[in-house]
Phi, psi and omega in degrees: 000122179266160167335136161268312178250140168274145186248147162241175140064044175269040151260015226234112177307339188274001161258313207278317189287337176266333164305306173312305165293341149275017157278355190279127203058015198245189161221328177235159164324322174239047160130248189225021162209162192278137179249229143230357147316273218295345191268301190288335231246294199303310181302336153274019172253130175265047177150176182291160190252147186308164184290017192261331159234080195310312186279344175255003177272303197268008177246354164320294177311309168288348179288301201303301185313328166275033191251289191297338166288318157304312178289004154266356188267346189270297212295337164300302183246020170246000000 
């Protein structure tokens, strides 16, 4: 499934507010599951982004937390 909307300038507030509004109501980038959207997304942030955006604030944090339960699940079981 490819990006449907692009983020440009997400060190930027005016990428981080489009992002935030398109997090609304969502949990991930393309809907209700962790993608490589959401992986190509994360990667272009350089940090959580602040409490001015509360929905790209709380899907950084699940993006990280699946990220890092994948790199233990690898590090467990290979």
């Amino acid at each position: 499934m490819a990006v449907a909307v692009i983020f440009v300038d997400l060190h930027a507030e005016s990428g981080l507010k489009s992002l935030d509004a398109h997090l609304s109501g969502k949990s991930y980038i393309s809907g209700d599951e962790f993608t490589k959207d959401d992986i190509k997304v994360y990667a272009a942030m350089i940090g959580k982004p602040g409490d001015e955006f509360p929905n790209a604030g709380k899907w950084y944090e699940l993006v990280q937390s699946s990220l890092a339960a994948r790199s233990m699940s690898v590090l467990v079981f290979d």
